[in-house]
N, C-alpha and C positions, 0 to 999 in steps of 0.2 A: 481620832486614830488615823494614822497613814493606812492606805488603801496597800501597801504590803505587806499585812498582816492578814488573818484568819482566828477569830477566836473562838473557844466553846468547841465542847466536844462533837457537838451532830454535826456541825459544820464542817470539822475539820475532817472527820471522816468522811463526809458523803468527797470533800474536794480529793482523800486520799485513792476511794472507792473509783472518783471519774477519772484518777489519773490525767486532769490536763491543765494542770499546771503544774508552775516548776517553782516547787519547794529548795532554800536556803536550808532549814533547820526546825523542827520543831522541839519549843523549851515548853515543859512540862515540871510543876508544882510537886518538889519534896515533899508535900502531903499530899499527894494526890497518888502515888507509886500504887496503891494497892485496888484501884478503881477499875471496874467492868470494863467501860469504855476506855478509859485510857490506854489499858493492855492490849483490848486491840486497833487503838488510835498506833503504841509502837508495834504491834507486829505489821499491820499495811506499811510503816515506815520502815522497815526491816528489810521487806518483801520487795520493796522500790527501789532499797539503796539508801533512803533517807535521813539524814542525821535526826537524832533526838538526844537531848541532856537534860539531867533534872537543875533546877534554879531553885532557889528560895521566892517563896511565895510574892515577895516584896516586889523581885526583879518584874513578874510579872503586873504585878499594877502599877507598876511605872510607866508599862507602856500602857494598859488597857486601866486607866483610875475609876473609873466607872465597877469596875467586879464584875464584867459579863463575862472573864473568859473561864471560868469556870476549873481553873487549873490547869488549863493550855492553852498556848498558841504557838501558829504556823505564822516563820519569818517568809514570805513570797518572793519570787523574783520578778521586777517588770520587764526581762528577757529571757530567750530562751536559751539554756547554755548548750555547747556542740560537744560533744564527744570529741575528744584528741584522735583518735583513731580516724576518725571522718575527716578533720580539719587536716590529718596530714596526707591522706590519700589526696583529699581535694586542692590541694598546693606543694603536688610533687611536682615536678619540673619548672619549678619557679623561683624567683628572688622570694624566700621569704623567711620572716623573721618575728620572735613571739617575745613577751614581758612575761616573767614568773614571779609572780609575788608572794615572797616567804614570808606569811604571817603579819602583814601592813593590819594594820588595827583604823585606823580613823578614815571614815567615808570619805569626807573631803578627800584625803592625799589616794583615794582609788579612785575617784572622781576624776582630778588633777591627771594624773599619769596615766587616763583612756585616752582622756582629751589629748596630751602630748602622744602617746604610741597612733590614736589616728592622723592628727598634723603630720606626724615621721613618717607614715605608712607603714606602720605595723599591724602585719596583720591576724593577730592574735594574742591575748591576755588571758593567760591559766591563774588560777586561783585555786588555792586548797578547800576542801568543802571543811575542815574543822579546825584549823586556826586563821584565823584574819578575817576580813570582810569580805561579804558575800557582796551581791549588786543588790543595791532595795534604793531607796527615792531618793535618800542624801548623794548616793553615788553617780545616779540618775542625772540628777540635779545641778552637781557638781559639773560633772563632764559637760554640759552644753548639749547633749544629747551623742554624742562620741560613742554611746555606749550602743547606739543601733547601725554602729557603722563597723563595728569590729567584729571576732569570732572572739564572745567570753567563753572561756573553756575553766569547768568543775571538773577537780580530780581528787579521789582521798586522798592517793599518797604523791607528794611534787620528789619525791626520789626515784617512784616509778617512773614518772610524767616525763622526768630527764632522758631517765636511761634509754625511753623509748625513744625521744627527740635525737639521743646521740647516736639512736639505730639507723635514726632515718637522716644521717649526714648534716644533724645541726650540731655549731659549737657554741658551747656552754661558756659564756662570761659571765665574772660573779661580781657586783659592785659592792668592795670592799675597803674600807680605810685603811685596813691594815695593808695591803696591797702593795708591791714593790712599781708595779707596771701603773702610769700613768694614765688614763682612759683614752687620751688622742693616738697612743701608741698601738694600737691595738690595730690593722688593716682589717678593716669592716666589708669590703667592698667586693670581695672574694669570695663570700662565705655567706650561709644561712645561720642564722644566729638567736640563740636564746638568751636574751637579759634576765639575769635574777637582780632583781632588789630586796633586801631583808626588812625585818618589823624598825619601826621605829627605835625600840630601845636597845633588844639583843644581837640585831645586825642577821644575818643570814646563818640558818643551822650549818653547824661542823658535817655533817653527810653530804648537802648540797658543795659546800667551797671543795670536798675530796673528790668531786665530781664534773669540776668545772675544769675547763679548757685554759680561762685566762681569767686572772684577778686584778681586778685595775682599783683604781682610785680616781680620785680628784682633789689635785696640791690644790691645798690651801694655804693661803699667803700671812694668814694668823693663826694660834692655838685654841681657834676658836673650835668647840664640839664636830661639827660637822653642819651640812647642807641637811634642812628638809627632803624625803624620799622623793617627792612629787620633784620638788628642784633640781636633784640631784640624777633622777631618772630621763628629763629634760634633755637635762647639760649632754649627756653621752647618747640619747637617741639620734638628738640634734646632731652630734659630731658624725655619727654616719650618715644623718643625711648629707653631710658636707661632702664628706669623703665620696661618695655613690656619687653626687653632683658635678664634683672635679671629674670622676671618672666618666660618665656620662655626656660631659659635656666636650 
């Protein structure tokens, strides 16, 4: 088993009880609902903020084949994540600039696009706490270690998460295919900026694009689907490093 997990009931309590680490999610066994400990394995995760969903029992012995987890386990994080609130007091009066990821599902491509937002110098990556990928070892793994060089920021809602960035004088791009605006049009070089990328298959929620500043794309030269999210997050952080470059230099 990966060392960001947690499993069995007494374990996961005493780690809920010491409060010092930083839980992703705890999945919790559709026959397990009605158990002493379980009830209040979710009320400490309630009382934290914590995510919990019930799974089919199956899900969980995929990851734990052995049968110790007894009906539960805690996904861990190997970072600590920053409150938004903090991360924008702490980078007001700066050049800065964040990745918001709607619902990306595969570790790799959050992996992939830390690695790219640290190369670009960005400096911050929000993530929703219940859809998409949280950071655990594949994401870890992926990035090259990128992931201890950024501010991961956990948020329930990425509508809140906006609104508040657009309080505090960022503008919202959304990378969209359907998109009139081509991504190099966009002057980056002005401005504190929030990149949305969507999930792989559904593209970015309709709340988020009604929310956004400017919707860009990337022409493609055939009718091909589209770019990988990691590739395609690349290509446009990339271009403002260009743009800040010319202007800087």
């Amino acid at each position: 088993m990966e060392n960001n997990f947690i499993y069995g009931k007494n374990a996961i309590i005493e780690a809920l009880e010491a409060n010092n680490r930083e839980f992703n999610k705890i999945l919790i066994a559709n026959n397990a609902r009605a158990d002493i400990k379980i009830e209040k394995i979710k009320q400490l995760a309630s009382n934290l903020g914590i995510v919990f969903q019930f799974v089919a029992p199956q899900k969980l012995n995929q990851i734990e084949p052995d049968g110790r987890h007894q009906g539960v386990i805690a996904q861990i994080s190997p970072v600590k994540y920053v409150e938004l609130e903090d991360f924008i007091e702490q980078n007001q009066n700066k050049e800065t600039s964040v990745v918001i990821l709607d619902g990306v599902e595969d570790s790799h491509n959050v992996g992939a696009i830390i690695r790219s937002c640290v190369c670009a110098g960005i400096k911050g990556i929000i993530l929703p706490s219940r859809r998409g990928v949280l950071i655990n070892s594949t994401v870890e793994k992926t990035s090259a270690g990128a992931i201890n060089h950024i501010s991961i920021i956990k948020v329930n809602s990425l509508v809140n998460a906006v609104q508040k960035l657009k309080e505090n004088d960022y503008w919202v791009i959304a990378s969209d295919h359907h998109a009139k605006d081509n991504y190099y049009e966009i002057d980056y070089t002005n401005m504190n900026f929030a990149l949305i990328m969507g999930a792989e298959h559904s593209g970015i929620s309709k709340s988020l694009l009604k929310l956004s500043d400017f919707q860009v794309k990337i022409p493609m030269l055939t009718k091909f689907n589209s770019l990988n999210v990691s590739n395609a997050a690349a290509i446009i952080l990339f271009e403002s490093v260009k743009q800040r470059g010319k202007k800087n230099g």
